[in-house]
BATI-781167 format. One record per residue (C-alpha): residue in three letters; x, y, z; residue number from 1. Coordinates in Angstrom, 1 decimal, m for minus. Each point is the difference from the previous one (the first is absolute). Example, Ala and Ser with C-alpha at 12.3 -4.5 7.8 and 13.67 -1.06 7.14 Angstrom:
<drenvexs>
 rest      X      Y      Z  nr
  ALA   12.3   m4.5    7.8   1
  SER    1.4    3.4   m0.7   2
</drenvexs>
This chain:
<drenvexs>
 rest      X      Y      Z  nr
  UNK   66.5   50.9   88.2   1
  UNK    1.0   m3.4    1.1   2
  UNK    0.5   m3.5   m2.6   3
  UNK    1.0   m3.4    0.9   4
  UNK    1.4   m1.1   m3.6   5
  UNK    0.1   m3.6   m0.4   6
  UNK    2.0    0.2   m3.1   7
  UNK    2.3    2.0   m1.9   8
  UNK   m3.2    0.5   m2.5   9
  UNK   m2.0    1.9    3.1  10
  UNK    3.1    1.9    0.7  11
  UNK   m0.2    1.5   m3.3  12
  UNK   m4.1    0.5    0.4  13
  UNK    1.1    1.6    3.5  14
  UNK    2.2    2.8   m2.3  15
  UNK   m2.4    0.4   m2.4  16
  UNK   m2.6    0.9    2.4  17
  UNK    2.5    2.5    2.1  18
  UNK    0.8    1.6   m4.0  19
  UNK   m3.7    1.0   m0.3  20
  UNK    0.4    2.2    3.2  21
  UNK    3.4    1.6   m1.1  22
  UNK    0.2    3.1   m1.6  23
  UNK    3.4    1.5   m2.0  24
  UNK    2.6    0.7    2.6  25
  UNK   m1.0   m2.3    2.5  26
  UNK    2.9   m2.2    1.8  27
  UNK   m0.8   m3.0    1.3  28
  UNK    2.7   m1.3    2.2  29
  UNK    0.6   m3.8    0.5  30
  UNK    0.5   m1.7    3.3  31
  UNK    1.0   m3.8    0.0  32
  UNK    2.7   m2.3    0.1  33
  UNK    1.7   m1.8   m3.0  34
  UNK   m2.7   m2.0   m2.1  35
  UNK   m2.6    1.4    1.9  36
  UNK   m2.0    0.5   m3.6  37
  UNK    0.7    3.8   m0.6  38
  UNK    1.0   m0.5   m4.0  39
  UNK   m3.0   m2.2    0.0  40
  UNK   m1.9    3.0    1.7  41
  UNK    1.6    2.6   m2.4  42
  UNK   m1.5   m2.2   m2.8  43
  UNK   m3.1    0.7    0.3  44
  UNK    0.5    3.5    1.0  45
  UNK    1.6    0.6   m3.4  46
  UNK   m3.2   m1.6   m1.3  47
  UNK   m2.5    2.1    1.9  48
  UNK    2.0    3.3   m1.2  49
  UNK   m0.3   m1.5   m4.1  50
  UNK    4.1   m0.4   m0.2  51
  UNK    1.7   m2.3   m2.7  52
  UNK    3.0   m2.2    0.4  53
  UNK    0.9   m2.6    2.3  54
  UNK    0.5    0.7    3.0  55
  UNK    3.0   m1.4    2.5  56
  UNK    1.9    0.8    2.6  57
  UNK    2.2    2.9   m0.5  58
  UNK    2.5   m1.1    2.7  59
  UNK    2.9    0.4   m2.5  60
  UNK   m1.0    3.4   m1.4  61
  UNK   m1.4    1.5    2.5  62
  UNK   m3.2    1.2   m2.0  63
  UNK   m1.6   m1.2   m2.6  64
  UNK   m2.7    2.1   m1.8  65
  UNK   m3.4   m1.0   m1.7  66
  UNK   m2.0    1.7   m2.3  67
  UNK   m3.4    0.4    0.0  68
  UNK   m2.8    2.7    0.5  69
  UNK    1.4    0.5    3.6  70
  UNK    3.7   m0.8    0.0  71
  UNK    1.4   m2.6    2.4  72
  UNK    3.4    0.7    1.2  73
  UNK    1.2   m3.2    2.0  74
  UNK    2.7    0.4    2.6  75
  UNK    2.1   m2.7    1.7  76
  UNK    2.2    1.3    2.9  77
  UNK    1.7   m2.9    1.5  78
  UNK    3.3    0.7   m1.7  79
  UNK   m0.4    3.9    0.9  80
  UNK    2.5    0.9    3.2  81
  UNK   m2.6    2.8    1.0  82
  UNK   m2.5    3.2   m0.7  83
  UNK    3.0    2.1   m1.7  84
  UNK    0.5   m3.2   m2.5  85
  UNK   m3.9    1.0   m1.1  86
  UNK    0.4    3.4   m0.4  87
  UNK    3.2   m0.7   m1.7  88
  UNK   m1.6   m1.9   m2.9  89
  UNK   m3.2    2.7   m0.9  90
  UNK   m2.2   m0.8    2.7  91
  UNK   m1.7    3.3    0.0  92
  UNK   m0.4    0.1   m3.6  93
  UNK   m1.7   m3.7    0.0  94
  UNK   m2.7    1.5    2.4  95
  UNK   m0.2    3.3   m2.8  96
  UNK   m0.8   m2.5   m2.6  97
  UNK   m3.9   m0.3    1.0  98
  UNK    0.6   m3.8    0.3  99
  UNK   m0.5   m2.3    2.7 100
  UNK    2.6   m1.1    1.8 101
  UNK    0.3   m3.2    2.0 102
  UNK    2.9   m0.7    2.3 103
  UNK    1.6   m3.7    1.0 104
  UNK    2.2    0.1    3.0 105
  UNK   m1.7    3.6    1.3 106
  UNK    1.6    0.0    3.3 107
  UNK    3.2    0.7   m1.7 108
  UNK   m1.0    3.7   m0.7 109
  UNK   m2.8    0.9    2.3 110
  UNK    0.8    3.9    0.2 111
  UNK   m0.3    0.1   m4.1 112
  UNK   m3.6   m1.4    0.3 113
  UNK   m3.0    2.3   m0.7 114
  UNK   m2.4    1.1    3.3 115
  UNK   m3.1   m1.4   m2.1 116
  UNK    2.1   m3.3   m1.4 117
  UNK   m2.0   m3.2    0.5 118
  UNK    1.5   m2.9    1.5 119
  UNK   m0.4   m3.7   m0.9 120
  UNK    1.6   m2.6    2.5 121
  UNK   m0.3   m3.9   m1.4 122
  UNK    0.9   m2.7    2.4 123
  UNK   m0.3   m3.3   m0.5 124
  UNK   m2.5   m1.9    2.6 125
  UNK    2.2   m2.6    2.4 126
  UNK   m0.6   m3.5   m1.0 127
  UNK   m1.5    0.8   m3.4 128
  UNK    2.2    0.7   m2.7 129
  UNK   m2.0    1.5   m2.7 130
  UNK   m2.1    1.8    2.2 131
  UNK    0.6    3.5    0.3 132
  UNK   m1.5    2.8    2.0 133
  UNK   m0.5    3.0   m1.5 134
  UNK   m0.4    4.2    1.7 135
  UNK   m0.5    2.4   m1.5 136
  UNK    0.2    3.8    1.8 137
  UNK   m0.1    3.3   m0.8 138
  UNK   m3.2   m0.1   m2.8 139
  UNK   m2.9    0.2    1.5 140
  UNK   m2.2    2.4   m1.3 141
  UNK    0.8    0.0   m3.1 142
</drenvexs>
């Protein structure tokens, strides 16, 4: 699946969409660099899956947790030093939870990541500033 977002508002659209194919468990792994629009993204994921709250960025606490029919566990990782940092605070037990989970700063931890997680890289488009483009991989056929 492929977007170009012109706005932070079809960013969110872009998550809600990607929730409707998600199923409790899922991972989806984020790949972009700072403001790229992956809170924005994670918005409307947390929409799509029915979850309450606001929603920001958990890059103080690491992960922040929304309730909803399919809980949304949101991960920041920038401030982790590596994969054994994950592990160290539940990982495996956020992926027992039969929530989704969606990761900022991915690359940090690739070995922890699911075989079937799904990846979302956001990059701004050169010259444009609110434009974003938007892949998706690892859902199709769902």
């Amino acid at each position: 699946m492929e977007y170009l977002s012109h706005s932070e508002t079809e960013t969110e659209a872009a998550g809600q969409a990607l929730a409707a194919k998600l199923r409790p468990g899922d991972v989806v792994a984020y790949r972009g660099d700072l403001g790229a629009g992956k809170t924005a993204f994670t918005r409307g994921l947390a929409r799509g899956l029915g979850c309450h709250g606001r929603v920001t960025s958990p890059t103080f606490t690491i992960v922040n947790e929304y309730e909803g029919p399919t809980p949304l566990f949101h991960f920041d990782l920038y401030r982790l030093g590596g994969e054994e940092e994950l592990w160290d605070i539940g990982w495996e037990d956020y992926l027992a939870r039969n929530g989704v989970c969606a990761v900022e700063w991915s690359e940090i931890a690739p070995g922890a990541l699911p075989e079937n997680t799904v990846y979302v890289t956001l990059r701004r488009r050169p010259g444009a500033e609110e434009e974003r483009e938007i892949l998706v991989e690892g859902v199709e056929g769902r």
